[in-house]
N, C-alpha and C positions, 0 to 999 in steps of 0.2 A: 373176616374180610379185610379191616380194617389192618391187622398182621401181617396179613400175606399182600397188603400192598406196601406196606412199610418196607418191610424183606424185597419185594421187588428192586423198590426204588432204592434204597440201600446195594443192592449188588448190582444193579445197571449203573450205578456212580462208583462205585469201588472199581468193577473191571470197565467203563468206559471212561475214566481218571486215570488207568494205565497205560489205556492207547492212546490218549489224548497226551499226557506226556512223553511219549516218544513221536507220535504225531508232530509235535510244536519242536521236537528236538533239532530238524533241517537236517542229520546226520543221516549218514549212508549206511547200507548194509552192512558193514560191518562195525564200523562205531554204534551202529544202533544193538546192532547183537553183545560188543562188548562191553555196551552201559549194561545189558540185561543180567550181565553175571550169571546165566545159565548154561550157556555155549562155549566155554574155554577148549572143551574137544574141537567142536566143530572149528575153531577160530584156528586152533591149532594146526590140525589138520589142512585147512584151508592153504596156512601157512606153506606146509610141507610140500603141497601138491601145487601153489604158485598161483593161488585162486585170489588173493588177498587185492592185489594189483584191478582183476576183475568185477569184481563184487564191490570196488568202491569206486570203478568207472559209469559210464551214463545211465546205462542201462534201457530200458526200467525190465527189473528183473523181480519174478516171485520166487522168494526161496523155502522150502517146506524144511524148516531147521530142526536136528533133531538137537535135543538137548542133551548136558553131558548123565545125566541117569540113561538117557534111549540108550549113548555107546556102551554106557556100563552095563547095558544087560545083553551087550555082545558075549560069543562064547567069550573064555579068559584068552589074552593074552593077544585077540584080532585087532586090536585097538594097536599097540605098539606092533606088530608085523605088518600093518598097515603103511606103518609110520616110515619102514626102514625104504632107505633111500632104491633100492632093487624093486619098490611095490609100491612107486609115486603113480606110475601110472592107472593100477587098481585102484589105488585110494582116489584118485583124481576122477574116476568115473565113476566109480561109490558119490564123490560129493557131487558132482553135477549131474546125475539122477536123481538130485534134489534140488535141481533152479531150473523153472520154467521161465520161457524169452516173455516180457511185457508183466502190468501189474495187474495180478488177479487176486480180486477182493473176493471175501467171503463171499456177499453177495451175487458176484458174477458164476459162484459155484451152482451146478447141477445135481441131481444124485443120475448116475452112473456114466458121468462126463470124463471123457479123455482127453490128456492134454501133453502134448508131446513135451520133452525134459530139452534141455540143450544140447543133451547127451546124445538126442535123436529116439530115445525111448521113449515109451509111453507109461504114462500116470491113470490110474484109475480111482475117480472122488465118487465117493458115496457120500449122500445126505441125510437117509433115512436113519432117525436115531442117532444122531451126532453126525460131527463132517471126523472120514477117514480118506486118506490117500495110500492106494494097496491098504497094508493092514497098518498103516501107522493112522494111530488118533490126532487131531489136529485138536489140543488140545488148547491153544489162544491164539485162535484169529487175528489178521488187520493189523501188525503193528509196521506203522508205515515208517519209511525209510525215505531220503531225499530223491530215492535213483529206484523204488520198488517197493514190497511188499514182504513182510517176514509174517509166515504162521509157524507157530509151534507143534512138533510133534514130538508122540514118546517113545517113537523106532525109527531105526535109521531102516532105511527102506534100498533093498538091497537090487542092483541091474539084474536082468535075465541074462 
């Protein structure tokens, strides 16, 4: 008993020590993504498609980020056809079917809640047995932003 509260309290200080320093950081969406060193695709991208300027305005915006392993397990090669100047505007709706308008904490999530994208599409959160959006895992909650909310996932979650 006494283990299994050690172990608790040890992982609820390890991962609420993570969101609590980017918490405390004041940085925006995108400075908060570029401290994390996991989204260099996404940032990238962001870049190409001219989202960069948005994502570090008012907001308050939740963004479901994939990480750059989610883009690497796109087929080969969708990541740079993505990129090319003739397919900004696929890429640009690829990335804002992943920023819902206003900040949505883990807490505020449902299981089997929809929540419309910017994009005008719609998001489906399951709760049951971890939080996913469609089939991407939300794999770290909460880390807050000066202008929103950033969760991690580990699929880039593709428009209908």
């Amino acid at each position: 008993m006494l283990r299994r509260t050690y172990l608790a309290v040890t992982a609820a200080t390890i991962l609420g020590g993570t969101t609590i320093a980017f918490a405390d950081s004041g940085k925006d969406i995108i400075d908060t993504a570029t401290e994390a060193g996991e989204f260099s695709t996404f940032l990238a991208a962001a870049e190409v498609a001219g989202l960069v300027e948005t994502l570090k305005g008012d907001g308050p915006f939740t963004v479901f980020a994939p990480t750059d392993e989610a883009f690497e397990s796109l087929p080969e090669g969708t990541v740079d056809t993505l990129m090319l100047p003739e397919n900004v505007e696929q890429l640009t709706s690829i990335l804002i079917h992943h920023v819902v308008p206003g900040k949505v904490m883990s807490g505020d999530l449902t299981d089997g809640m929809e929540t419309e994208t910017v994009q005008g599409n719609s998001l489906t959160i399951e709760t049951e047995g971890g939080v996913t959006v469609n089939d991407a895992n939300v794999v770290t909650p909460d880390i807050e932003a000066s202008n929103g909310v950033i969760h991690v996932i580990d699929a880039v979650i593709m428009p209908e």
